[in-house]
C-alpha positions in Angstrom: -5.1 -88.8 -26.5 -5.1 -92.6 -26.7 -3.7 -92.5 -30.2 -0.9 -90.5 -28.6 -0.2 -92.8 -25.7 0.2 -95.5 -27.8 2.6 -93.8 -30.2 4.7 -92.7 -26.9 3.9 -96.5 -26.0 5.8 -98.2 -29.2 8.3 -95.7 -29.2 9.0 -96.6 -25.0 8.7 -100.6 -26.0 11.1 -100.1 -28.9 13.7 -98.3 -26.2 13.1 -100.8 -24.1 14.1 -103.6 -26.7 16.9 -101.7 -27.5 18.0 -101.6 -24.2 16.8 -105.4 -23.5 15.5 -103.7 -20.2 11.5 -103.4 -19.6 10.0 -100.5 -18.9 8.8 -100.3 -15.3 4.8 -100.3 -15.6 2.6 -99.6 -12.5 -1.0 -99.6 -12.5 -3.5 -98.3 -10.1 -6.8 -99.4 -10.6 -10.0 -97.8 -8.6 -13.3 -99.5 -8.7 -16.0 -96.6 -9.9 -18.4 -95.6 -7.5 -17.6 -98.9 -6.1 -20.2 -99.6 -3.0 -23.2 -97.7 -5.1 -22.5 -99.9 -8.2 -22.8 -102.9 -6.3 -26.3 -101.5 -5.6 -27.3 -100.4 -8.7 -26.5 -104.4 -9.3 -29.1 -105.2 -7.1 -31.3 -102.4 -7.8 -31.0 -101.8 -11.7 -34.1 -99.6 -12.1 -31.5 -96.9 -10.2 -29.3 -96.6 -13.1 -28.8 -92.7 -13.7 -30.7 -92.2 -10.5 -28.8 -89.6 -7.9 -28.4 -92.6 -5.3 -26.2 -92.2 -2.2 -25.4 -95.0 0.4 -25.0 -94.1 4.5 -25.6 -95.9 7.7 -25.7 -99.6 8.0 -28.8 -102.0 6.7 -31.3 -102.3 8.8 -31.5 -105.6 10.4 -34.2 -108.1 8.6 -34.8 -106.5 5.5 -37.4 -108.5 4.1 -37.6 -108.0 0.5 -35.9 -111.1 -1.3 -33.5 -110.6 -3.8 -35.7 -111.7 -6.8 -37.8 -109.2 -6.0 -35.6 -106.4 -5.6 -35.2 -105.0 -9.3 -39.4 -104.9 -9.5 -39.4 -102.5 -6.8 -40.9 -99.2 -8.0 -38.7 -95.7 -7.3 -41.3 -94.7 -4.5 -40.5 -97.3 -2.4 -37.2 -96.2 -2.0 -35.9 -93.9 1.1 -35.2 -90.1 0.1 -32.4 -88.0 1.0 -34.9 -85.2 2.0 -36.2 -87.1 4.7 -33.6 -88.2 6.2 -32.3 -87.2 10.2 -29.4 -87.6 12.1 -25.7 -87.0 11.9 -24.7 -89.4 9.8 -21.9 -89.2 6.9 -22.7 -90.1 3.1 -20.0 -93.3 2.7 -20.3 -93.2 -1.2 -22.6 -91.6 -4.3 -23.4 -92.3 -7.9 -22.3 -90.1 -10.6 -25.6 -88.8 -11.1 -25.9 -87.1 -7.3 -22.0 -86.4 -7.4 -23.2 -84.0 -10.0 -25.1 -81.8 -7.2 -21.8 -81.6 -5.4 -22.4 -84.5 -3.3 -19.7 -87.0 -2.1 -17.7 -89.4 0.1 -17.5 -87.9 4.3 -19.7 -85.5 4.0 -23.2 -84.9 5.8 -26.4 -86.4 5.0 -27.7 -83.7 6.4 -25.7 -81.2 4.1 -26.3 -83.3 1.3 -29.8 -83.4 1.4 -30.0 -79.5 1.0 -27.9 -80.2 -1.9 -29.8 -83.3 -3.6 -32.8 -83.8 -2.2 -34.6 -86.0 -4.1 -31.6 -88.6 -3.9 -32.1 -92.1 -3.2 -31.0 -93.1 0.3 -29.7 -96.7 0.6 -28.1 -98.7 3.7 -24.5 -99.8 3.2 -23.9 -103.3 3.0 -20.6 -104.2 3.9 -20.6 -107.9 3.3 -21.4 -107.1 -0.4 -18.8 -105.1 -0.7 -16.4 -107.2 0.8 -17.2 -110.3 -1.6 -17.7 -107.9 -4.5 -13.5 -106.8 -3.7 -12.8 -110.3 -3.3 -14.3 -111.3 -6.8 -12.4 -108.8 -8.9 -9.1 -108.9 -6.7 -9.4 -112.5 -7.5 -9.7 -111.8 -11.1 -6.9 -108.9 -11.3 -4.3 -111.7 -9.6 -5.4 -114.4 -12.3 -4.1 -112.5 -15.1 -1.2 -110.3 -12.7 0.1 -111.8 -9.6 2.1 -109.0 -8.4 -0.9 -106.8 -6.9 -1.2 -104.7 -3.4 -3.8 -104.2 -1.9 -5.0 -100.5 -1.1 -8.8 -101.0 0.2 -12.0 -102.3 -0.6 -11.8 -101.0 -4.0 -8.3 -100.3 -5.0 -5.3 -101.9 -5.7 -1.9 -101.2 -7.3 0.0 -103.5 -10.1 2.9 -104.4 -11.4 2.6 -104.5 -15.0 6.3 -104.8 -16.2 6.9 -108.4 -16.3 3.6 -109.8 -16.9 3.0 -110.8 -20.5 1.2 -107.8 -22.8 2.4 -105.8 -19.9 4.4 -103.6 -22.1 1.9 -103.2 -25.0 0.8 -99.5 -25.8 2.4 -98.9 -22.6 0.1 -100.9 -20.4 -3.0 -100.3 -21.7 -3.8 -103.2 -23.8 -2.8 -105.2 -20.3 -5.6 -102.6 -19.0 -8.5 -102.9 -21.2 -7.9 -107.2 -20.6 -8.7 -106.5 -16.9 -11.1 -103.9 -17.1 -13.0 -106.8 -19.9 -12.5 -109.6 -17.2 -13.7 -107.4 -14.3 -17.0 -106.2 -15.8 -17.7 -109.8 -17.7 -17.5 -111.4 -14.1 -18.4 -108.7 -11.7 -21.0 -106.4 -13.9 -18.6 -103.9 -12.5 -16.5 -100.9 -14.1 -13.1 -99.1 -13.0 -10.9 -97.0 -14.2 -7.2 -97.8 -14.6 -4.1 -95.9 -14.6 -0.8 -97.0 -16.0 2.8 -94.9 -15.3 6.1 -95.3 -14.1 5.3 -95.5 -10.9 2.7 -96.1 -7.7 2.3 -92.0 -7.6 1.8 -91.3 -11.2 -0.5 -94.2 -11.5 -2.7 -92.9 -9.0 -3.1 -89.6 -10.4 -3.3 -91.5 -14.0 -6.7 -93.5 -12.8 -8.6 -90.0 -11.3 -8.0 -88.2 -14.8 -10.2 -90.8 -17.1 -13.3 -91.3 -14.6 -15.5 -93.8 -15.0 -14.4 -96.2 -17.3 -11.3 -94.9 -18.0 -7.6 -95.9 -19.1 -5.2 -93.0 -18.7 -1.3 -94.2 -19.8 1.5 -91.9 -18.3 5.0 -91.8 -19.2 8.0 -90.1 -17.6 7.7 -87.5 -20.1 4.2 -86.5 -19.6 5.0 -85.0 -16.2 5.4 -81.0 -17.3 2.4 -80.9 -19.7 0.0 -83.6 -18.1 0.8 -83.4 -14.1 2.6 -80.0 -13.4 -1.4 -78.5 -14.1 -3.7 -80.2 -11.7 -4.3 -78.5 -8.1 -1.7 -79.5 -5.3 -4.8 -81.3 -3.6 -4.6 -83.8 -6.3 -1.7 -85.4 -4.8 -1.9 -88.3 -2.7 0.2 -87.0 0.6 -1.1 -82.5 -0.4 -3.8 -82.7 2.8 -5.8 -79.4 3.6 -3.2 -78.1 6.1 -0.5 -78.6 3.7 -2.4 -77.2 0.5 -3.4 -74.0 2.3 1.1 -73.2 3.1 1.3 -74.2 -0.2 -1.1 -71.7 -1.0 0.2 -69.0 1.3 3.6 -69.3 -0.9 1.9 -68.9 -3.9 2.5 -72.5 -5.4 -0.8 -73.7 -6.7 -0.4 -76.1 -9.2 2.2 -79.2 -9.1 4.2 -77.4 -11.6 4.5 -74.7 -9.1 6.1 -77.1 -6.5 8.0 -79.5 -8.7 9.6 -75.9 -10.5 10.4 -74.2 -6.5 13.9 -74.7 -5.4 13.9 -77.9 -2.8 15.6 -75.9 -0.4 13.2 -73.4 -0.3 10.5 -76.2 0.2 12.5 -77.6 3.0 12.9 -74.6 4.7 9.0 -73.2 4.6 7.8 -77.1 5.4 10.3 -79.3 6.9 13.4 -81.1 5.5 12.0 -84.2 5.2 8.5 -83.3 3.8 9.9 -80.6 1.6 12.4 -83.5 0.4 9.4 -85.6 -0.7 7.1 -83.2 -2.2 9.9 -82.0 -4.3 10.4 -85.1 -6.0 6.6 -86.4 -5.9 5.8 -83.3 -8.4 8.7 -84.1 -10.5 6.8 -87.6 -10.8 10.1 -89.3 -8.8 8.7 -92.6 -6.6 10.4 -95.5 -6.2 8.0 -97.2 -3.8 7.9 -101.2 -5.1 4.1 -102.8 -5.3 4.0 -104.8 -2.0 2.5 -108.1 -2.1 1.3 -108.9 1.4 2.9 -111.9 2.4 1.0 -113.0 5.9 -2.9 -113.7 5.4 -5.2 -112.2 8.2 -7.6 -115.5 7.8 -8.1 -118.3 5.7 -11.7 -119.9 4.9 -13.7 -122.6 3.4 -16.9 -122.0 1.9 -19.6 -123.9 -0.3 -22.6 -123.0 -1.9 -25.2 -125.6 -2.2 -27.0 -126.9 -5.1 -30.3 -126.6 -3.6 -30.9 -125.1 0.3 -30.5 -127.2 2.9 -32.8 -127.0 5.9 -31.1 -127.1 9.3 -33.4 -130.4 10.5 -34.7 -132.0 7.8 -30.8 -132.0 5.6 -28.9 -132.1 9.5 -26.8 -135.2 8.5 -25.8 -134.1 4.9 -24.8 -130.6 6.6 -23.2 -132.3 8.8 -20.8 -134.0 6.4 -20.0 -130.8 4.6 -19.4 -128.9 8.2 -16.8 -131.4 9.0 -15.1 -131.6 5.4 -15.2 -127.4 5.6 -13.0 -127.8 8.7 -11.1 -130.7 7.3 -10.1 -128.4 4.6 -9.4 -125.1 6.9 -7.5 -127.6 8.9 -5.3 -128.9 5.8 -4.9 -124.8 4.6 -3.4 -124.2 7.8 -1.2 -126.8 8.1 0.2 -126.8 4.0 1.2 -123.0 4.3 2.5 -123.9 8.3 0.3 -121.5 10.0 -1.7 -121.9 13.1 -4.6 -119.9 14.4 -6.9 -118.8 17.6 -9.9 -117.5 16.5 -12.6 -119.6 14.8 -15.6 -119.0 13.1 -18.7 -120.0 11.0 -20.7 -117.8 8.3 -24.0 -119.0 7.2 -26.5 -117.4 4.3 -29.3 -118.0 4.3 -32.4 -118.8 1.1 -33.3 -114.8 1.8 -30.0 -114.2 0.8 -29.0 -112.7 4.8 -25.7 -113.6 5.7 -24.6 -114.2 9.4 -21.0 -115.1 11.1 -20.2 -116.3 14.4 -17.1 -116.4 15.7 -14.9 -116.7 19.1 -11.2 -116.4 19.7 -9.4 -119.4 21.7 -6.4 -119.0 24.5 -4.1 -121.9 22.4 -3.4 -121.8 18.3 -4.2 -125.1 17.0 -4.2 -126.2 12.9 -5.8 -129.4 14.1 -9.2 -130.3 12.4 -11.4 -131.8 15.3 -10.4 -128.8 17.2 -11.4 -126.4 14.9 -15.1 -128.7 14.4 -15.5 -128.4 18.1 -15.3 -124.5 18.0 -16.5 -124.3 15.2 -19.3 -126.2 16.2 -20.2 -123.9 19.4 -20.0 -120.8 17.5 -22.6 -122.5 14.9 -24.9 -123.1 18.1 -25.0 -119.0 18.5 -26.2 -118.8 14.6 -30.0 -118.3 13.5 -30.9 -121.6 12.1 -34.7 -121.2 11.7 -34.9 -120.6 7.6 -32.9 -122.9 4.8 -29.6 -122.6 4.2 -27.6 -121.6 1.1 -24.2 -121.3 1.9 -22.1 -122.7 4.5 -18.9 -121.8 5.6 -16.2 -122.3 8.1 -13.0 -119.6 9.0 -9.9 -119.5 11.0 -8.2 -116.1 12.0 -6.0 -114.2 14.7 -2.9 -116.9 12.5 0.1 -116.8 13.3 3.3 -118.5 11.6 3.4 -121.8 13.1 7.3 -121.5 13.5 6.9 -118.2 15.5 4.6 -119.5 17.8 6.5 -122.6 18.8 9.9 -120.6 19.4 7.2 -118.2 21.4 6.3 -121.2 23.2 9.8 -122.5 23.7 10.6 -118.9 24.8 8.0 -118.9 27.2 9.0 -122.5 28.7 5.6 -123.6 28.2 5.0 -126.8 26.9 4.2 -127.2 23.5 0.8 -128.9 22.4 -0.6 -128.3 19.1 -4.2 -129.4 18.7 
């Protein structure tokens, strides 16, 4: 099959010379397994294991990091043993093969896969882990939207080697750059367009590079279920079912009208052309941050007493630089906030939100400062770090004030 996409690839890039016109090229790219492989990081002797991940970490796990890969299979929680109403957030390949997955019931599952592994999820993992390889995906391709945690969509056609075997060579370069610097894997779709991307990444799981072109539609997308489609929920599936129209060939090959008329004009509209592969959606670039931060990881941990001065110094240079973030990209913000990790590796943030915006630097120290004062500061620390959210462009806010009558003071 990959021998045949790049044939369909030299044959598009050559068209596309011709026509001195580049082919649009949209990739979606899905982490695999995402929040268990980030586990299986931590815990390697889990590889191949059936491992599931539910509920929330228990507050002062004690078992340090180094220590965490000697730990022996038995001292692991069980799915069997488990009680409660809780919902399974994510599963390895290995219990997905018992019929286990995403939403459903531990409960459920556990009559299914008993003998899985049970871990805690651990968001602020799986927050840095996305920022890592989001990081890495916008090094090589700037044009990328976010989609979650663990997905992302981007725009291939103008980036250099974007056209190349149709996108995959631009593929395997991220995938490469992804697992050197994350240990992680994901599987990467490459079409025409956000919708046929989407559908491109599922068909190649894990590990996968799946390269659609216009073309492909009738013999690689017209078979796969109607569920397959990102926008087919269970409501709509089962009228789709009750008309008889199964596959996406079914729907893309039923008059329109007929489609509007059994499911709504609009709707009918859409899924007509969504199973003809038609989606002109652009990849969106957000263009207004939520937060921006300043972090540093020490060479050596710091203890909160006996290293108070040099902590200190970085504190106040953390908010310096917030401070200079803020006011380079013209933004001001409200709520203000601290996240410390400590030598166990446990990671804690503190934050409070303010009445007035400010970009100033002593004002963000001083709260700053009081939220640091609600932190645990009894073991060393590794990691220190300072954030500003709740922004708002700093133009807005002063024709807000101005609108307002209130007097403007910007700390």
């Amino acid at each position: 099959m990959a021998l045949v996409d790049a044939r369909r690839g030299e044959r598009a890039d050559a068209q596309a010379q011709m026509n001195q016109t580049p082919l649009r090229r949209i990739a979606h790219l899905d982490m695999d397994a995402f929040f268990a492989s980030c586990e299986l990081l931590r815990y390697p002797q889990l590889k191949d294991q059936p491992v599931v991940i539910g509920g929330r970490r228990v507050r002062g796990f004690e078992v340090a990091p180094d220590d965490m890969a000697d730990l022996p299979l038995a001292a692991f929680a069980r799915l069997r043993d488990y009680e409660g109403r809780g919902v399974i957030t994510t599963a390895t390949y290995a219990a997905r093969q018992f019929g286990v997955g995403s939403a459903m019931g531990m409960m459920k599952a556990a009559k299914l896969c008993p003998d899985a592994i049970l871990l805690p999820a651990d968001f602020e993992r799986y927050r840095e882990f996305s920022r890592r390889f989001k990081a890495i995906i916008t090094d090589i391709a700037p044009v990328m939207e976010n989609r979650g945690i663990d997905e992302v969509y981007i725009d291939f056609t103008e980036v250099p080697g974007g056209q190349r075997e149709g996108g995959r060579a631009l593929a395997r370069l991220i995938q490469r750059e992804i697992l050197a610097y994350t240990g992680l894997t994901c599987s990467v779709g490459v079409a025409p367009n956000k919708l046929l991307a989407k559908l491109a990444s599922e068909m190649d799981k894990p590990k996968g590079i799946t390269v659609l072109y216009a073309q492909d539609v009738p013999e690689r997308v017209w078979p796969l279920a109607c569920r397959k489609l990102n926008g087919i929920g269970p409501k709509a599936d089962a009228r789709l079912q009750a008309l008889g129209l199964h596959t996406l060939g079914d729907v893309a090959n039923t008059d329109v009208f007929t489609l509007q008329a059994r499911l709504g004009r609009s709707y009918g509209a859409w899924l007509h052309r969504a199973c003809n592969g038609v989606d002109e959606r652009p990849v969106e670039v957000s263009s207004e941050p939520v937060s921006m931060s300043r972090e540093t990881t020490f060479e050596r941990d710091l203890h909160p007493v006996r290293d108070r001065d040099t902590l200190g110094q970085v504190f106040t240079r953390l908010c310096e630089q917030v401070a200079a973030d803020l006011q380079r990209k013209a933004y001001v913000g409200k709520t203000i906030g601290i996240k410390l990790r400590d030598d166990r590796f446990q990671t804690a943030t503190r934050d409070a939100t303010q009445e007035v915006y400010t970009d100033d630097a002593t004002e963000i120290r001083r709260w700053a400062g009081q939220a640091l004062k609600r932190a645990p500061l009894e073991r060393p620390l590794r990691l220190l770090g300072v954030r500003v959210g709740s922004l708002l462009p700093k133009a807005q806010w002063l024709q807000e004030q101005g609108a307002h009558g209130e007097q403007v003071d910007l700390f």
